[in-house]
MARGUDO-627274 format. One record per atom (N, C-alpha, C, O, CB): x, z negated, y; residue in one letter. Coordinates in steps of 0.1 Angstrom, whole numbers, plus 5000, padded with zeros to 4 digits. Atoms other than C-alpha are relative to their C-alpha. Glycine has a CB too. Layout:
<sites>
XZYA ...
</sites>
This chain:
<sites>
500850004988X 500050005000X 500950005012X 501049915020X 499149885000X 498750044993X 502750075020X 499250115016X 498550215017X 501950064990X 500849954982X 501850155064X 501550155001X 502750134998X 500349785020X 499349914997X 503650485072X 500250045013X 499350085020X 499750084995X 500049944985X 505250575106X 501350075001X 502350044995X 499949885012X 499149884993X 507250855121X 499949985011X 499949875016X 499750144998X 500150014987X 506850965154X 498749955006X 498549935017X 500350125005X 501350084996X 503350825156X 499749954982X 500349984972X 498450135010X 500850065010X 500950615130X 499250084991X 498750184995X 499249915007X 501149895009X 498950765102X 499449854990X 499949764983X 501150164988X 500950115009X 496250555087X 500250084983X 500350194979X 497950005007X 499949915016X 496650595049X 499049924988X 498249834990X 502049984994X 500650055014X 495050505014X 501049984992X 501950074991X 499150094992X 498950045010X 497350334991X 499249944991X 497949954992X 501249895006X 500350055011X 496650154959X 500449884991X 501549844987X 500150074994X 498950135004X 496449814943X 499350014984X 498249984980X 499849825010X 500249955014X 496949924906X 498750034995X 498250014984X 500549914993X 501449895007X 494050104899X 498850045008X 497850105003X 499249924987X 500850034992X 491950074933X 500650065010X 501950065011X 499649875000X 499549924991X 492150284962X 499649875012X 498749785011X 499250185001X 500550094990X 492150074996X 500850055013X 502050085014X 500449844995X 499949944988X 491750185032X 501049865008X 501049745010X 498250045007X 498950104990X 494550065054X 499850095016X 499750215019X 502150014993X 499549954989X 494750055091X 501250015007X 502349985001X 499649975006X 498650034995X 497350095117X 500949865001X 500549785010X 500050055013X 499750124992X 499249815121X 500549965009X 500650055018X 500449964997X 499350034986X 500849625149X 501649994996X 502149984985X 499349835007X 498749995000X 504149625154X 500949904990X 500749784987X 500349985013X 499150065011X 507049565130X 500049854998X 499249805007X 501650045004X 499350094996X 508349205123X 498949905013X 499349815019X 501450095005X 500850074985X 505149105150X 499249864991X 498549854982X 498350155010X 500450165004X 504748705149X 498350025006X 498150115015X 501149835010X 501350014997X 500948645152X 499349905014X 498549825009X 499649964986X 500550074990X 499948475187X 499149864997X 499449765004X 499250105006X 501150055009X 497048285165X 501049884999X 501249785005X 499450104985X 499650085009X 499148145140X 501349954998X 501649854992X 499750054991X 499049984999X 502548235148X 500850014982X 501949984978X 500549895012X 499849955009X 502848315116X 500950104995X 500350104984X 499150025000X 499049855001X 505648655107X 499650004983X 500149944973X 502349985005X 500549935010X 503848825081X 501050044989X 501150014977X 499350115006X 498549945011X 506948995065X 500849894993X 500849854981X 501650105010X 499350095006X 509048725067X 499349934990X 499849954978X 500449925008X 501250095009X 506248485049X 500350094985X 500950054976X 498150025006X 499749945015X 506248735021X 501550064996X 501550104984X 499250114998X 499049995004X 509848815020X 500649864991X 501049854980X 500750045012X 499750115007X 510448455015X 499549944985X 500049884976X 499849935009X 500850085016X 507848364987X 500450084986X 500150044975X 498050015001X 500049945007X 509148664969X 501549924993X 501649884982X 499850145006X 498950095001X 512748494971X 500249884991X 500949844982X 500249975012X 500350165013X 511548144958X 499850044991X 500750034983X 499049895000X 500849975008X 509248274936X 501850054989X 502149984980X 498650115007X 499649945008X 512148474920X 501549884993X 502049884982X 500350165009X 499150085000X 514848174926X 499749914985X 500449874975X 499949935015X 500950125013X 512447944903X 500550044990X 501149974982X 498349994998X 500449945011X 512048224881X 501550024994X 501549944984X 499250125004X 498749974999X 515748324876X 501049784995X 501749764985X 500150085020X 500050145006X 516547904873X 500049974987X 500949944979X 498949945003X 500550045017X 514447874841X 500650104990X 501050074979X 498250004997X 499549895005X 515448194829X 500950115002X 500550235001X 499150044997X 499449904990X 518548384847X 499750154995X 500050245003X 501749985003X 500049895003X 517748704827X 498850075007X 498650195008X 500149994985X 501749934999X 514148764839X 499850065015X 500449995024X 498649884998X 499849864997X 513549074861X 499049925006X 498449835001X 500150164991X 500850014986X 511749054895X 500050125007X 501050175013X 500749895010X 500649884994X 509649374906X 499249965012X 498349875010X 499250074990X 500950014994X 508049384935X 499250165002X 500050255004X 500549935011X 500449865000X 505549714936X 499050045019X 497949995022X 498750004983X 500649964996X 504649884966X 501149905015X 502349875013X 498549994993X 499550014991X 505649735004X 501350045004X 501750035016X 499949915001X 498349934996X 509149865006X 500350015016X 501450015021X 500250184993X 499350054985X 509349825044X 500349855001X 500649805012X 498850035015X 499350114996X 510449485039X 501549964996X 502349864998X 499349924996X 498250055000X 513849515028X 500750075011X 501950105008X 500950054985X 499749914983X 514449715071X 500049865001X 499749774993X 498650125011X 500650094990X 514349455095X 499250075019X 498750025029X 501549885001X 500849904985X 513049785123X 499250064988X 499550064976X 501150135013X 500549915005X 510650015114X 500550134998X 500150245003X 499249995003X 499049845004X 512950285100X 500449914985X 500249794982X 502050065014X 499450075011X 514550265067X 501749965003X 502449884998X 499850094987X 498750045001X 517950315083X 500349875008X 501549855011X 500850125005X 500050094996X 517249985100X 500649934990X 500549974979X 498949965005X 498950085005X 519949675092X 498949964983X 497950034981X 500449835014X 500950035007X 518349515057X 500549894994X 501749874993X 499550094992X 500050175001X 517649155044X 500650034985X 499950074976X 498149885002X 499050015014X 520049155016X 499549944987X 499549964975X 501249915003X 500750085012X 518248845005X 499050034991X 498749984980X 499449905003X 501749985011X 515148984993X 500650144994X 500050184983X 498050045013X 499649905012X 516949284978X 500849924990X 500349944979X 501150145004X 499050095007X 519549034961X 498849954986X 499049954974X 500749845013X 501350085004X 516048864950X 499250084987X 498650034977X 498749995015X 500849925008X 514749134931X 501050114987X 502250114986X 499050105012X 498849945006X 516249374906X 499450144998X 500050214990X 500649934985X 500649875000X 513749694910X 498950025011X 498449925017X 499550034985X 500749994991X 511749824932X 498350074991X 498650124980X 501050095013X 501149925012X 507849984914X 499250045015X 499049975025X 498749864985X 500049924990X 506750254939X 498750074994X 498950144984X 501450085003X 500949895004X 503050424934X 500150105008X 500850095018X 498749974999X 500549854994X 501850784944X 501250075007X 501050175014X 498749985011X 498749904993X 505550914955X 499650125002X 499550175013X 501250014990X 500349885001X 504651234943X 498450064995X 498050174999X 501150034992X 501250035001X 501151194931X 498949905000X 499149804994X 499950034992X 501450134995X 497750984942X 499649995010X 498549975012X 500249865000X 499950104985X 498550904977X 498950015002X 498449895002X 500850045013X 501149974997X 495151054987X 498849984987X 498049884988X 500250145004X 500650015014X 493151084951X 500750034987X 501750104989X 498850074999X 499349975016X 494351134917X 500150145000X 499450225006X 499149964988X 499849855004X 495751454903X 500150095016X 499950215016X 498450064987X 499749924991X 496351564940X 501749965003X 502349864998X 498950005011X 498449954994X 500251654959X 500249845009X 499449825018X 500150185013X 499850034986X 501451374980X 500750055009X 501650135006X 500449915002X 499749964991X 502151455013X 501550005001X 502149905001X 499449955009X 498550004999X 505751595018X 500349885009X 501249805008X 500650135005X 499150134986X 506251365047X 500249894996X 501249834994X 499149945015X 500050145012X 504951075028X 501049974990X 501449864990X 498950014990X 499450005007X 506951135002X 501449935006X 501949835002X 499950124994X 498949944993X 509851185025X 500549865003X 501449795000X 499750135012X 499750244995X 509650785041X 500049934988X 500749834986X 498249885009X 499750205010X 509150585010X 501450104993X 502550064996X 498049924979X 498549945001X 512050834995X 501149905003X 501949844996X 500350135009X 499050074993X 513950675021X 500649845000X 501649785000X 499650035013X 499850165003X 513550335018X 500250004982X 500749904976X 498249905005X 500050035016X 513550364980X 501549984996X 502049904989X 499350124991X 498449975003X 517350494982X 500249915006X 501049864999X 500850125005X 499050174994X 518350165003X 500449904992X 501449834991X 499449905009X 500050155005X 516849954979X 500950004983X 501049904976X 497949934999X 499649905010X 518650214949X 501549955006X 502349894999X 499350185001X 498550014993X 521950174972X 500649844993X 501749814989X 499949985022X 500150155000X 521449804964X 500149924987X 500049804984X 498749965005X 500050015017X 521749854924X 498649964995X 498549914983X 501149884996X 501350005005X 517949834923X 499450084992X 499550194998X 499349985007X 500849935008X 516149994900X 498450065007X 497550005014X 499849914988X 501549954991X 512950244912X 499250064990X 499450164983X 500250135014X 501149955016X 510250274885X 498950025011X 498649945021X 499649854983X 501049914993X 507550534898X 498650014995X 498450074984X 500550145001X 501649955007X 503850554891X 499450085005X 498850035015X 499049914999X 500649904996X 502350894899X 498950024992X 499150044980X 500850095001X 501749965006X 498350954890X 499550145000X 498850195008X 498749945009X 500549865003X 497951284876X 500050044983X 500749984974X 501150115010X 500249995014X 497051444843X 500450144994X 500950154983X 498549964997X 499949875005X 497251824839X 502050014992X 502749904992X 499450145017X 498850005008X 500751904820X 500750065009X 501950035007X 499950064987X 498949954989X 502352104850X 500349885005X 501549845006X 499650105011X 499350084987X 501951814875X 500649884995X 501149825004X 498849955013X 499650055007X 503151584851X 501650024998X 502449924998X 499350024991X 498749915003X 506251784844X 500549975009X 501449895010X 500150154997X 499649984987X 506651854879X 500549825007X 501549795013X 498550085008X 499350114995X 506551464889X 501249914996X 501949845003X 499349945003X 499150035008X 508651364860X 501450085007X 502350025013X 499550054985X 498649924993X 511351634872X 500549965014X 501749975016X 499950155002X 499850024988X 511151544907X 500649855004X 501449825013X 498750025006X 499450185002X 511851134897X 501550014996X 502549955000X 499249904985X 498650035006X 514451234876X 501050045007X 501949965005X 500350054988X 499749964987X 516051414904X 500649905010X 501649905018X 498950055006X 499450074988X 516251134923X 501149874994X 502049804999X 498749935010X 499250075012X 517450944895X 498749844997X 498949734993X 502149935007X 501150135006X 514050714891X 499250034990X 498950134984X 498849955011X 501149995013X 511950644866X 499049985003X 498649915012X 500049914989X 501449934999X 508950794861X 499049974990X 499349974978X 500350155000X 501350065008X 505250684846X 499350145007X 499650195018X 499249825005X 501249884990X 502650984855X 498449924988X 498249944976X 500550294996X 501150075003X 499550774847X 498750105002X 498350155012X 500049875011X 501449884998X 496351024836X 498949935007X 498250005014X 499350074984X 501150034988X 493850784854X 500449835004X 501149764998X 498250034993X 499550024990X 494150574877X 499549794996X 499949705002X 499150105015X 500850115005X 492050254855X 501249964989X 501049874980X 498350044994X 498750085011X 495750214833X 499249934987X 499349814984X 501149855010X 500250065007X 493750204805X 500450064982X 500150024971X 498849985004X 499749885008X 495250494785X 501849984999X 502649985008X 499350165009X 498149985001X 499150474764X 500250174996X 500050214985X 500849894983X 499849845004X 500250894769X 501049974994X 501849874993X 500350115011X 498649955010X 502551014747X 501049995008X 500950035020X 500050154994X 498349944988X 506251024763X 500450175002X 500850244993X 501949924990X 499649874999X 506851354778X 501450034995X 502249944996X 500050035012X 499149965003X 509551554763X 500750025008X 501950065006X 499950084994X 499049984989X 510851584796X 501149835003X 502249825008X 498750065016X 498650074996X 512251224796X 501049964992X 500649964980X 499949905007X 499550035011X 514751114778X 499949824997X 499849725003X 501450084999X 500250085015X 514550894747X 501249924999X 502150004999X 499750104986X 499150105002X 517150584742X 499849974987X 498849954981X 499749895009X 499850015013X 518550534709X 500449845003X 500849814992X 501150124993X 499350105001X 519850194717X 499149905007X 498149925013X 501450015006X 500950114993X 518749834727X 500249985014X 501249955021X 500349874993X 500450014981X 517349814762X 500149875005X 499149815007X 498450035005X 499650124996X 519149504774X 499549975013X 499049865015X 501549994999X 500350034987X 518349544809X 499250125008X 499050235003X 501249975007X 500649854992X 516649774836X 501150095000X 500750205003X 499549995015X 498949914997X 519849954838X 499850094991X 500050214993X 501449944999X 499849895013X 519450114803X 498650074999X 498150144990X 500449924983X 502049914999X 515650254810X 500150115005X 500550135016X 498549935011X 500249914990X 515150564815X 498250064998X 497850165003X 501350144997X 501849995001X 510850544805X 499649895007X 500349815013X 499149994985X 500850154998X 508250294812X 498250044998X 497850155001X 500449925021X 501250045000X 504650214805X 499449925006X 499849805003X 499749994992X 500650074989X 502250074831X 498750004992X 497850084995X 500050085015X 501150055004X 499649924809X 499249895002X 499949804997X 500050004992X 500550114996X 497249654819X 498449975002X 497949895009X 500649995011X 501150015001X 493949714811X 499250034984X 499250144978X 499750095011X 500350005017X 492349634774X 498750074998X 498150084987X 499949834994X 502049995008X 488549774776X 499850064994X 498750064990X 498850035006X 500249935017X 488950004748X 500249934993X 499449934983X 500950114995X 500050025012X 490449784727X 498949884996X 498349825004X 501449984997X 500750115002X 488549514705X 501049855004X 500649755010X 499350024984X 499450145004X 491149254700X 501850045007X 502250165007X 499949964979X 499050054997X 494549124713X 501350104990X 502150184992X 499749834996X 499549905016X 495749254674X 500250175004X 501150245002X 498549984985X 500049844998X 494649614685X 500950085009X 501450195008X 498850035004X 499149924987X 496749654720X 501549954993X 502450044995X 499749915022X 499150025008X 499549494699X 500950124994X 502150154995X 499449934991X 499449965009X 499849704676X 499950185006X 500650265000X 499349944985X 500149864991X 498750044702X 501450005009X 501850115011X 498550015010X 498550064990X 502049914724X 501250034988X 502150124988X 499949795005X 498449955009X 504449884692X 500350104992X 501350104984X 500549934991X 499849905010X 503550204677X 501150105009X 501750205004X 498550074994X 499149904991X 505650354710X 501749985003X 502349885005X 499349995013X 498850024996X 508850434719X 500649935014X 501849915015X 500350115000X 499749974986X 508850354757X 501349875002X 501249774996X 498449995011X 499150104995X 511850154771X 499649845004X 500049745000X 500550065011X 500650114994X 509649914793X 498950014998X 498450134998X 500249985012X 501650004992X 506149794797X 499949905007X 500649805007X 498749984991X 501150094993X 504149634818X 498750014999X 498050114999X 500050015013X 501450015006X 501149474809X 499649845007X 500349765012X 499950024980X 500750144998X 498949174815X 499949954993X 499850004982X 499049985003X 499850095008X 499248824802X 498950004995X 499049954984X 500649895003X 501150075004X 495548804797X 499250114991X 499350234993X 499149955013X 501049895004X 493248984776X 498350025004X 497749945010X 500049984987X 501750024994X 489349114781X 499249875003X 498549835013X 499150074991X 500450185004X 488448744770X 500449915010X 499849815011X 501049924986X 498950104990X 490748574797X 500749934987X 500949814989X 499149865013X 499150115011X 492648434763X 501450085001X 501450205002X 499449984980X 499149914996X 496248534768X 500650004988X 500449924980X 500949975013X 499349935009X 498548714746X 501649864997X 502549815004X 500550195009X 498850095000X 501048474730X 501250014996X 501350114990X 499949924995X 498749984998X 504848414729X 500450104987X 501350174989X 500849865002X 499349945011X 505048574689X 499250165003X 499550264996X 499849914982X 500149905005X 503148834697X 501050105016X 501250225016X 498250034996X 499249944989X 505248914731X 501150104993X 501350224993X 500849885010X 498849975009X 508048924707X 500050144989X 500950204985X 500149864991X 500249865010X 506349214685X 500250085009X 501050175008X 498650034990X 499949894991X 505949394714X 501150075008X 500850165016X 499449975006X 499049984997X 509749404723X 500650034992X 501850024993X 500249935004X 499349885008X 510349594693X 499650165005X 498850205014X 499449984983X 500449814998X 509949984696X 499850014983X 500149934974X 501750145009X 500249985014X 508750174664X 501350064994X 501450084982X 498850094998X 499250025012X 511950254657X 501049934997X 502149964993X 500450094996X 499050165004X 513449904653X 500549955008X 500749835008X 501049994991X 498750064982X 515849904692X 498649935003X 497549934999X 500850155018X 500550144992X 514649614714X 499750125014X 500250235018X 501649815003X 500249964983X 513149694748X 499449875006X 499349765000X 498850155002X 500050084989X 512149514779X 498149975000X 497450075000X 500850095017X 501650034999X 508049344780X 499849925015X 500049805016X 499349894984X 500350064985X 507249284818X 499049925004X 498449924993X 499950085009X 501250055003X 504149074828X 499350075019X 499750075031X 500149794996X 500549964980X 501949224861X 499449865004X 498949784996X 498350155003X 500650094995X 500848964884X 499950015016X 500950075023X 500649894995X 500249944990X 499248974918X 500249865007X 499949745004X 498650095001X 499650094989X 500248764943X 499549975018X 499249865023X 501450035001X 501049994994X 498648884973X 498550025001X 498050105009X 500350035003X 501349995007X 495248854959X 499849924993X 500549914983X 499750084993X 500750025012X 493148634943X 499350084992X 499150204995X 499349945002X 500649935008X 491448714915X 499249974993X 499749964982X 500450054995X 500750075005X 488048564904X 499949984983X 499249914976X 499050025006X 500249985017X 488848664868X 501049944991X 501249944979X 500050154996X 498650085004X 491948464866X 499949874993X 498749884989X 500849985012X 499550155005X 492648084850X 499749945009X 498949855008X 501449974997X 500050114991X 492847974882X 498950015008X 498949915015X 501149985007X 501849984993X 489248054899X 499549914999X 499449874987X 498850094994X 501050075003X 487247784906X 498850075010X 498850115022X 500549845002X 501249934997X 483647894907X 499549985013X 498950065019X 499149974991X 500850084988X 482847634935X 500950165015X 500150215023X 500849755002X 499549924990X 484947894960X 499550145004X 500150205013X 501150014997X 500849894995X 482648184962X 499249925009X 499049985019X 499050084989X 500650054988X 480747914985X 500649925010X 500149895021X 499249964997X 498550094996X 483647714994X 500950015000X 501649954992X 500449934997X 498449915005X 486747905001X 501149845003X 500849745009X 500650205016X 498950125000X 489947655000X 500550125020X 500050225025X 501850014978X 499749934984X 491747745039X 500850164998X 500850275005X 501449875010X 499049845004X 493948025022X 499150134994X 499450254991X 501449964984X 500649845010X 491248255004X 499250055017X 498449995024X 498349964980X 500849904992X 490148495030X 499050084994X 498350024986X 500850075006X 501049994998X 487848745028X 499950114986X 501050104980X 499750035014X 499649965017X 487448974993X 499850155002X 498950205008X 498849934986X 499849895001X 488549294989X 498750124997X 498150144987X 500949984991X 501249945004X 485849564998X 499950114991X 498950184989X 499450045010X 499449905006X 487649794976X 500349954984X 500950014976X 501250055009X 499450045011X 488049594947X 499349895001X 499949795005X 501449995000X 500450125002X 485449334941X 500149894994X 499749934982X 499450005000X 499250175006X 486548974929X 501550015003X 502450004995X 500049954981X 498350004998X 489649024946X 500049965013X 499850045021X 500950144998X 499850064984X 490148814979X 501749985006X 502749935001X 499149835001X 498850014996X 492848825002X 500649865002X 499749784999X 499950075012X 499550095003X 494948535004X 500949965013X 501150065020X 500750034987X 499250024992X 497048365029X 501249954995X 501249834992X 499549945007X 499350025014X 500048375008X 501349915002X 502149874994X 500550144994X 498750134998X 502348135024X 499549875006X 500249795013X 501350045010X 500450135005X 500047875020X 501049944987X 501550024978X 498550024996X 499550045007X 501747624999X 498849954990X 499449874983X 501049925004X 501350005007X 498547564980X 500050124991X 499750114979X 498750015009X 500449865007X 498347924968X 501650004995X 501950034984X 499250155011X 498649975008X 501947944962X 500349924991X 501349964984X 501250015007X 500150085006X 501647654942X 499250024988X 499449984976X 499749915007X 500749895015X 499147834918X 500950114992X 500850144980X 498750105006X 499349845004X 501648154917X 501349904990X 501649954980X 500850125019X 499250105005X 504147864905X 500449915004X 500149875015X 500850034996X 499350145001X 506247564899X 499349884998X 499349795006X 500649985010X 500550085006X 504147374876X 499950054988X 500250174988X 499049985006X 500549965014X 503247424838X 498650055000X 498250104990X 500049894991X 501249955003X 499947524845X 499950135015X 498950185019X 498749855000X 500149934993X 500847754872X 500050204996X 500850204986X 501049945008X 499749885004X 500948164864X 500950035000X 501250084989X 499550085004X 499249975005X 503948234868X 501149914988X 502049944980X 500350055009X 499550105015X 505047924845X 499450054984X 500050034974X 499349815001X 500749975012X 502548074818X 500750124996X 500850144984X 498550025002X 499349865003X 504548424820X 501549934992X 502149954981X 500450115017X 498450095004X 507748204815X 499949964982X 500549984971X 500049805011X 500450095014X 506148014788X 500050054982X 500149994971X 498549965003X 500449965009X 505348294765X 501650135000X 501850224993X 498250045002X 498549915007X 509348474769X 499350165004X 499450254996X 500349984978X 500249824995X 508148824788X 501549975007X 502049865006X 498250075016X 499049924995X 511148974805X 500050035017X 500950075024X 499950134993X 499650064985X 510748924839X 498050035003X 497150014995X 501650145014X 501749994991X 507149014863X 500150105009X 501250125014X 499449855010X 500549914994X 505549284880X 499149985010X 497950005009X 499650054992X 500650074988X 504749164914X 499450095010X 500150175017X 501049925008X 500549904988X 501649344935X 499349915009X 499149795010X 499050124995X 500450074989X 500149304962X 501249945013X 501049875022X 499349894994X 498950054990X 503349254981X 499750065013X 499949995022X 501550044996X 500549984986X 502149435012X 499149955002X 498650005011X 499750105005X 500750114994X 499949175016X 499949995016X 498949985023X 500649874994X 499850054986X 501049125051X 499050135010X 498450085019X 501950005004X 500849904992X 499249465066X 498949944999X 498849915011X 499850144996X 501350104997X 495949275063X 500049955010X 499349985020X 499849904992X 499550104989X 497349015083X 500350065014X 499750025024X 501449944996X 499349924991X 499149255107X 498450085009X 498050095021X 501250114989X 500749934990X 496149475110X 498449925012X 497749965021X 499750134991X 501250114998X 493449175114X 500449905013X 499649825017X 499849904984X 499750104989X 495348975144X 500650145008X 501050135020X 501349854995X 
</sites>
């Protein structure tokens, strides 16, 4: 959901994994809030930081994505603006939708220009030994090809997702290549699978065993299943086989700027009683409310507790987290 600017502003449509959502202009870079005095970026630069510090603590191996905002590792609005080290330091990949397909609707071109800015920022955060895993929404077998070739090009890795509800595992194109060896880290990926939605299958057992019949390097998936009962640590562990016996990487998605009434942590009483941090709910995505995310209340759900979400990802041995909603802050930005 990332705000695009050149020589002037362009209102855009971005996406929070599977949901199209109208963005306005925002106010200026880096702009503290009068209100609240609040600095939107910073706020989320920093929680991304802890968040990853914690995470990294209990487990130094585990992989910190953030998907989508990429103007926060600038400190101007340019990409060749200076950049906060820390929050690249913080992370170890960058997850980038509609590069080359979505930006507007599915199965259409993004806009060269478009392309052309997050490009730019992508290579900083690439300069930075980050990793750039791509999710492009298109289905026909050219534009597939086409965005596949265009990733690999840049040297990112590429997902071309046939619809836009990530409820479908495609075959791996012949166009990428195939790893014979164990996928120790993001370094050795050159696939990935962006899965996170069960409503085909019946059971826990079924996405199990639809996940390990594939080759792909990485996934990303959700800890929970249709049930809200979540997927546990032995079967993580099956799923970090490939079918033909090498180890690969099992990521967990989790949204951070967003509630999500479908979550663990929902309490019901808050559709009539919001806590000070739940704002107002996503008109693009219903049961999904915006968040004031550096509240220490809500970041206190996201973790550093045993009953917190990202302690539950911990708990069950995934491979690091798949953090959306990180442009969170344009809300903020464009609402003050």
């Amino acid at each position: 959901m990332g705000i695009l600017k050149y020589s002037f502003l362009l209102s855009v449509v971005f996406l929070k994994c599977g949901k199209a959502q109208d963005i306005v202009n925002p106010v200026n870079d880096e702009q503290t809030s009068i209100v609240d005095s609040v600095n939107y970026r910073d706020e989320m630069r920093s929680f991304v930081i802890n968040l990853s510090e914690y995470a990294k603590n209990v487990k130094p191996s585990f992989n910190i994505i953030p998907q989508n905002g990429i103007e926060l590792i600038t400190k101007k609005e340019d990409a060749k603006g200076s950049v906060y080290t820390d929050y690249l330091n913080a992370i170890d990949a960058q997850g980038q939708e509609n590069l080359f397909y979505g930006y507007k609707r599915d199965n259409a071109k993004t806009p060269t220009s478009v392309t052309d800015y997050m490009v730019n920022y992508l290579k900083v955060s690439q300069d930075y030994n980050n990793e750039i895993f791509v999710i492009d929404y298109c289905k026909s077998d050219s534009d597939v090809e086409n965005a596949i070739e265009k990733n690999l090009d840049l040297d990112f890795i590429p997902f071309a997702a046939p619809e836009r509800d990530l409820t479908v595992i495609p075959e791996i194109s012949e166009s990428l290549p195939i790893s014979t060896k164990n996928i120790s880290s993001l370094k050795d990926a050159n696939n990935f699978l962006f899965f996170v939605n069960y409503s085909d299958y019946d059971s826990k057992n079924d996405v199990i065993e639809a996940i390990s019949a594939t080759d792909y390097d990485v996934v990303f998936m959700d800890l929970f299943f249709n049930d809200g009962s979540e997927f546990g640590r032995t079967m993580i562990e099956r799923l970090k086989v490939k079918s033909d016996g090498t180890k690969r990487l099992v990521l967990c998605y989790m949204s951070i700027g967003e509630a999500e009434d479908y979550r663990f942590y929902w309490n019901t009483v808050w559709h009539n009683q919001k806590p000070v941090w739940l704002e107002e709910e996503n008109p693009n995505w219903p049961g999904n409310y915006k968040v004031k995310y550096w509240d220490p209340e809500w970041q206190s759900i996201i973790f550093g507790s045993e009953n917190a979400y990202l302690d539950a990802i911990l708990a069950v041995n995934f491979d690091g987290v798949y953090l959306d909603i990180i442009d969170g802050f344009e809300y903020f930005e464009n609402k003050n």
